[in-house]
Residue, then its C-alpha position, 0 to 999 in steps of 0.5 A: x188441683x182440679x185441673x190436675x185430677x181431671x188431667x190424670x182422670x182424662x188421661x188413665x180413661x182414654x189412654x186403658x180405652x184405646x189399649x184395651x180396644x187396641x188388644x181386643x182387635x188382635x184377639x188380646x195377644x199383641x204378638x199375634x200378626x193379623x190384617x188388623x194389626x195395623x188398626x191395633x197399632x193406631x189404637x195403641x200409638x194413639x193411647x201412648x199420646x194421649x197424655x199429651x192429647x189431655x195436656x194441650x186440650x186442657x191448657x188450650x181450654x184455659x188459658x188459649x193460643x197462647x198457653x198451648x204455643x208456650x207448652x209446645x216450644x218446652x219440646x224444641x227447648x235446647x239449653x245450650x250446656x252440653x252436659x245436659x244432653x250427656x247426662x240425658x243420654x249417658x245416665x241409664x248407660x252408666x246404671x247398667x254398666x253399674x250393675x254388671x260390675x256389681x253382679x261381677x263382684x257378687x257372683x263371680x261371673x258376667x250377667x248377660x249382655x244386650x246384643x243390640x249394636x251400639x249404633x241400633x241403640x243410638x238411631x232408636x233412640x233418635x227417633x223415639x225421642x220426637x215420639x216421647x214428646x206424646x208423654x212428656x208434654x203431658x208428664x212433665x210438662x202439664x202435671x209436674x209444675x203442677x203438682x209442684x206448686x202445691x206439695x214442692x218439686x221433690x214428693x212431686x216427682x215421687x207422686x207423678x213416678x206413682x201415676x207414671x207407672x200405674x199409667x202403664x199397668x194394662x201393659x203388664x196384664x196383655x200378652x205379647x208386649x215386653x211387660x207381660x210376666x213382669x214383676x209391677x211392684x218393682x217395675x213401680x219402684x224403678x219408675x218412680x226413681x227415674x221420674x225423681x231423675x227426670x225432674x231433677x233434669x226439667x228443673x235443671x234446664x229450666x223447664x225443657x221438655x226436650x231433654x226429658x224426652x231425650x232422657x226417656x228415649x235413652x232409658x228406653x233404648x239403652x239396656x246394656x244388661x237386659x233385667x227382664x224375667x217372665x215370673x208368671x201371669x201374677x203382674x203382682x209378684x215381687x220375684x224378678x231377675x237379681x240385675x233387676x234388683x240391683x238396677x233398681x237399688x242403684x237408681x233409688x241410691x241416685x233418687x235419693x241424691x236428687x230428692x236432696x237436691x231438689x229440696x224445698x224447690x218448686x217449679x215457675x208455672x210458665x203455662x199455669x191456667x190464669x184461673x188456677x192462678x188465682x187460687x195459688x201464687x206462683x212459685x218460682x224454680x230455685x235452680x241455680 
């Protein structure tokens, strides 16, 4: 538990740093061009690895070469079933088209559509995905097994959707990036549905990160109907758009279908620190 307090601790610390130092350069408006836009750039990518970053160097403390190497191949990790990689793309896609048919259906008209080409959707998606390994090493791959071993796969992954989304708070509170004037509280609940998701998903393939980040890349990219509402400069407020509301009913909707699945699961620690293996035995997947 130790390892996971100062993995989280490392991670809020150098990841709000780095974005405050990023914002302060570019007078607190990251919408505002400058010549040190670059410099704020670097500041914010570097802020967006640093789960990642505290993963490596924690794992590489304890356990060395060969542990670091271990957490590392889960990214070039590719199961061989093409479903995996259907569910990971195509998931967030089938929510959204979800949620115009029930906007249909309750109030008689079409919500608005994204008018992003399909194929712009597809290369974003292809090329954040190597760029999403900043997050999921540290996300799924460090802490999940993790805090798996001690609470179990399921209140895991609502744990870390907690944290997950917490980690992205000063995004809500800095002008000129897409979270400004968004509503926190159900950015959360969405953000932690989607964590019991992306679990599910890891525990599935055995551990691949690539699909994780694969399906993170997807959700990012993938918004078919957009959800996003400036409500005010109070990140705290519950008011936001009705697809927003749906889009997260359905996705807890799905949460729930998974929790069940991954019940009484845990995760096979591969890369568990052999000094943390003295204090809990290691507990193996239960995936089928």
């Amino acid at each position: 538990m130790c390892a996971l307090f100062k993995f989280f601790l490392l991670t809020f610390i150098l990841s709000w740093v780095l974005w405050t130092a990023a914002a302060a350069v570019v007078g607190w408006d990251f919408s505002q061009s400058s010549g040190l836009a670059l410099v704020s750039g670097f500041l914010y990518l570097l802020g967006v690895f640093a789960p990642a970053l505290v993963a490596l160097a924690l794992t590489a403390h304890a356990q060395g070469r060969a542990g670091t190497l271990t957490l590392l191949r889960r990214t070039v990790q590719f199961p061989g079933s093409a479903r995996w990689y259907l569910f990971a793309v195509g998931y967030f896609a089938i929510i959204k088209l979800a949620v115009a048919i029930i906007y249909r259906l309750a109030i008689g008209t079409w919500p608005a559509f994204d008018q992003t080409p399909w194929f712009i959707t597809i290369v974003a998606t292809a090329i954040s995905t190597p760029v999403l390994a900043g997050e999921e090493i540290g996300w799924r791959g460090y802490a999940l097994p993790r805090l798996s071993s001690y609470v179990g796969l399921p209140v895991a992954s609502l744990i870390l959707g907690v944290v997950w989304a917490t980690w992205h708070l000063p995004f809500f509170l800095i002008a000129g990036v897409d979270k400004s004037g968004q509503s926190f509280p159900v950015y959360l609940l969405g953000t932690t549905a989607l964590s019991v998701v992306m679990a599910w998903l890891y525990w599935r393939t055995n551990g691949s990160l690539m699909l994780t980040m694969l399906m993170h890349a997807a959700n990012n990219n993938t918004n078919i109907v957009p959800t996003r509402v400036a409500v005010s400069t109070n990140p705290w407020q519950l008011r936001t758009s009705l697809t927003a509301w749906i889009t997260t009913t359905l996705l807890w909707g799905c949460a729930a279908y998974f929790l069940i699945q991954m019940r009484r699961s845990k995760l096979e620690q591969v890369d568990q620190p052999r000094r943390d293996m003295q204090e809990i035995a290691p507990a193996q997947s239960t995936a089928t």
